[in-house]
N, C-alpha and C positions, 0 to 999 in steps of 0.2 A: 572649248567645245564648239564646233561646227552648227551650225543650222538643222544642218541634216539632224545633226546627232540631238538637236533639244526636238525635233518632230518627232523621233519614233520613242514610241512607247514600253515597245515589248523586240526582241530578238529572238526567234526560235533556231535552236542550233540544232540542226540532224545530223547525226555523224554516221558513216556509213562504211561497209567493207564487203562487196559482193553480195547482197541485199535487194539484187533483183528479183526475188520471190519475195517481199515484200514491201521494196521502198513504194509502190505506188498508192498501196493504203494507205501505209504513213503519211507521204505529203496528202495525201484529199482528206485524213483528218485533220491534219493541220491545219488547212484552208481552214475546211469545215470550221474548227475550232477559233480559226481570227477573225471569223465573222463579229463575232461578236467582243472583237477588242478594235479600235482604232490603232489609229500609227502604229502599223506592225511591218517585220521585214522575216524574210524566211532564209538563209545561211545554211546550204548543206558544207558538211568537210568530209572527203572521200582520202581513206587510208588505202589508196591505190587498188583501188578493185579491178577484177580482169574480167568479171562479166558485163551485162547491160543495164545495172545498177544506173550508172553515167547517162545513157543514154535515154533512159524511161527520166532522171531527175530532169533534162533538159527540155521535156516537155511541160514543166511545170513555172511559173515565172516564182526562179531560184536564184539567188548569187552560188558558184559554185566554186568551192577552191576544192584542191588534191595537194597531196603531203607528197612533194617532192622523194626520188630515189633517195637522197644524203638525209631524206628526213628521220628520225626514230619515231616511224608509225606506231601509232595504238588509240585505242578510244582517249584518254588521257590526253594524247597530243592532239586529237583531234577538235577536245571542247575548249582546249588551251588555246589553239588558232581560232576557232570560232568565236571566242571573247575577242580577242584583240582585233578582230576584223571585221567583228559586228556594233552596232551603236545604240541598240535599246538601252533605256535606263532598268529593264527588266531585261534579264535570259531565260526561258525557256529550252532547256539540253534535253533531249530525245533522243535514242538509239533508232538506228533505220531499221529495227527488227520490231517495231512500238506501234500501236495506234492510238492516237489522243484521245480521251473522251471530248466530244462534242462539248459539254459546257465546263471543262475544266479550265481552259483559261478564263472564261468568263469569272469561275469561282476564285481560282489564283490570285490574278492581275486585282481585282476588284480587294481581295482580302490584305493584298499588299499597299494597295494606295487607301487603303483604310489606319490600316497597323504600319505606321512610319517605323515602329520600333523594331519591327520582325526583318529579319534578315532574307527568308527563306521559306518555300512550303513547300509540302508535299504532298499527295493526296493518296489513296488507294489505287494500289500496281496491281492488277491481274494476272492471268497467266490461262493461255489458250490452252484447251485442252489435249491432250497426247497420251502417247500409252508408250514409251520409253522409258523403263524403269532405272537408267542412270540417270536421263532426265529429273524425274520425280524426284531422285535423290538429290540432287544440285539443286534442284529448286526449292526443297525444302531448310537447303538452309541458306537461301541468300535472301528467300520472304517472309521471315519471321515477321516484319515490321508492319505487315498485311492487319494483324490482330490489333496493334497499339489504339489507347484512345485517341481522340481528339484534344490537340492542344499541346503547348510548350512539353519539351521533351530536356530534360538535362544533361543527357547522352545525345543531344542532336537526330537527326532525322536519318533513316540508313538509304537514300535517294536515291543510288543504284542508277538505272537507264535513263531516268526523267525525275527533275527537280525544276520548279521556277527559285533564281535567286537575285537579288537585288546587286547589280553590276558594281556599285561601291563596295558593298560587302566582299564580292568575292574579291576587286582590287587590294581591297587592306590585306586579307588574307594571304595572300600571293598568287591567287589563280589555282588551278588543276595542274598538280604537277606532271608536267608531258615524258618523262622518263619513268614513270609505274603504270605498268603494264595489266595490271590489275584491282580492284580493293583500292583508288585511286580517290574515288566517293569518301571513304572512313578517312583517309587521311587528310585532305578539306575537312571535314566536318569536326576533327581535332583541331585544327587549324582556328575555323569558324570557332570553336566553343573556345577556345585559347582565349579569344576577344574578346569574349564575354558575347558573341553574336546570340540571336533569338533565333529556332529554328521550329517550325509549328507545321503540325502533321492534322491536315485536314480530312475529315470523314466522309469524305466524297468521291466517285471514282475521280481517278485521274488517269491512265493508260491499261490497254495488254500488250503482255510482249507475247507476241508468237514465235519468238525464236526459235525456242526447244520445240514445235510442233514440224519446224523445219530442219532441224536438226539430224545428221545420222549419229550413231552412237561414238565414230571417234571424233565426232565436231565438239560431243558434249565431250570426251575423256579429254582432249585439249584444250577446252574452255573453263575444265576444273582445275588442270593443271597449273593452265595461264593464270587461275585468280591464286592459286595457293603461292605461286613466284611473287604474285603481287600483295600478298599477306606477308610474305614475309619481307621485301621491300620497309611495308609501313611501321614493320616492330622494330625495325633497323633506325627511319625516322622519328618515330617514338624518343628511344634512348636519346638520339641528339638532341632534339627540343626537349624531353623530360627536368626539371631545373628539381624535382625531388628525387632523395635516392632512392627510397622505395619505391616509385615509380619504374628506376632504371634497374632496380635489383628484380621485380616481378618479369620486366619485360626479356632481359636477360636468362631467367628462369627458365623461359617457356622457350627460347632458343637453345635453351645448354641439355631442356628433357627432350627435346627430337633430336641435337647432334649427339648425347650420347647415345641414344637407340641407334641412329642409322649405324655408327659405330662401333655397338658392340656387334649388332648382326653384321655388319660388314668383316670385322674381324674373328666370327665363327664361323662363318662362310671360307676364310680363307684358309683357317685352322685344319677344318673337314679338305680342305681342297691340297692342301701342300701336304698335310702329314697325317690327315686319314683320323683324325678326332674327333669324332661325335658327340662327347661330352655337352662343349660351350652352347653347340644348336641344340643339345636334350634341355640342356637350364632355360635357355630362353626360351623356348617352345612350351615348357609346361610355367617359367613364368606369365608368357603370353596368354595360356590356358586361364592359369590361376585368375589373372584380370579382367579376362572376359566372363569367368563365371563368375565373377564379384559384380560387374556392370549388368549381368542377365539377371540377378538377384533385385540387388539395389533398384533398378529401372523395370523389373518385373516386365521386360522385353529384351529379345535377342538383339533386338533393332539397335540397342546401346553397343551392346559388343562386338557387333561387325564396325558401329563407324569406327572403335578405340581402333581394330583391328586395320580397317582403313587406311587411316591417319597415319597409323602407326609405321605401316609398310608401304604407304604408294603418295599420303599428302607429304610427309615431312619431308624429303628431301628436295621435292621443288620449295616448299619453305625456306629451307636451310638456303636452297642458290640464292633466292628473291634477298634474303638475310645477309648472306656475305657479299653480296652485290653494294659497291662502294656508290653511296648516294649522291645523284644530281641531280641540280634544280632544273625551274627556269631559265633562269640566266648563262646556262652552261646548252640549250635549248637551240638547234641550226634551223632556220625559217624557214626550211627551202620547200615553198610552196607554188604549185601549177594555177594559174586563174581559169578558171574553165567556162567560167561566164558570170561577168561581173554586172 
């Protein structure tokens, strides 16, 4: 280890992808927020943005890489480069759509050089307000974790856009794998808890994403899309590293009830279309019915039976790609990254 690398204490990694509507909050809370930590360094990674994203980060004193044309862009690749080219004994990972709270690294940094034992924290994610109602829906289920107490989690931390994690920790683990494109967070955090890693969810704000307040309504349908490809990447992962069968027999499961649906409806679809059979779409259609009035019942809200219904016709088959998508690491990983100012 270098000099440099025993001086700094803390590494904040922003990652970004046409984010000029908001990366200039993001970095001035950052600042804001290293006031109050020493030896710190700030590391944007840019997934090739084509707007002013680049050119507002260059007003701020940033190291800045961009993910080469031959690289396989995505957030994932992007916190991937940002470890291996940043040198805190702590990371710091932030989406350029985020604003820090003001004393969350103070709370962070300070609870990790306290707890030698904890791997990782995470604090309370917000979420700026908007009146997008696919929004709302998306967001409602990636911040469930908003509610959890404080303190050791056994299922690990769901850390999404921003996590502080101790740079050994993520080393043992393997890093962020830079080929899942989404839900990239849950598959570390299997990883981490494989280790036996400590992962501690602190009660204090820690970020807002104002994403979805920027968002148009087909930035969110491609940004559900892209997490449900990368959902099903990680149940793919899953089965490999699983070493119990029941493990790989559940996981399994939950891939063989969405390709049979896309399946049968895809082949009553064709049924109706080649020879004129209404039959196989009436069975499934009032199966369909059947399930939603059992989930309208059970959950004494409709709100249950539109997700089954959801899920059922527009998430599973970007699952299913994410799923049959032949898994790679790391090490299968092309660097090819732009220095933009080092």
């Amino acid at each position: 280890m270098s000099a440099t690398e025993e001086r700094t204490t803390l590494s904040v990694v922003v990652i970004t992808k046409n984010e000029e509507r908001t990366i200039r909050q993001c970095l001035e809370s950052v600042f804001e927020a290293a006031r109050q930590v020493s030896k710190t360094e700030v590391l944007l990674v840019d997934s090739g943005s084509s707007d002013r994203t680049i050119p507002i980060a260059l007003q701020y004193p940033v190291r800045i890489i961009q993910l080469g044309e031959t690289s396989h862009a995505s957030a994932s690749a992007g916190r991937f480069i940002g470890t291996l080219h940043s040198t805190g004994g702590m990371i710091q990972f932030l989406d350029g759509d985020c604003i820090l709270d003001p004393e969350w690294l103070s709370h962070g940094v300070r609870f990790l050089q306290k707890r030698k034992d904890i791997a990782g924290v995470q604090g309370i994610f917000g979420q700026a307000e908007h009146e997008n109602p696919l929004a709302k829906m998306y967001e409602r289920r990636v911040s469930s974790h908003v509610s959890q107490p404080e303190g050791e989690s056994s299922e690990g931390i769901a850390f999404g856009a921003a996590v502080l994690l101790r740079r050994d920790a993520l080393e043992r683990a393997g890093y962020f794998n830079p080929f899942i494109i989404a839900y990239e967070e849950k598959d570390l955090n299997d990883r981490l808890l494989r280790l036996k890693a400590r992962l501690w969810y602190l009660k204090v704000p820690m970020a807002l994403h104002m994403g979805y307040s920027t968002y148009r309504t087909g930035d969110i349908y491609r940004k559900m899309m892209q997490y449900k490809t990368g959902y099903g990447q990680v149940l793919r992962q899953r089965i490999s590293r699983s070493k119990r069968l029941s493990q790989k027999i559940q996981v399994v499961y939950i891939a063989f009830r969405g390709l049979s649906a896309v399946a049968l409806e895809t082949v009553a679809i064709l049924l109706f279309l080649v020879f004129g059979l209404t039959f196989p779409l009436v069975i499934i259609g009032l199966f369909g019915l059947a399930i939603s009035i059992f989930k309208t019942v059970k959950g004494k809200s409709v709100r249950a039976a539109l997700i089954f219904l959801r899920d059922l016709h527009i998430e599973w088959p970007w699952i299913l790609r994410g799923f049959l998508s032949p898994p790679r690491f790391c090490s299968d990983y092309r660097q090819d990254v732009i220095w933009i100012k080092q």
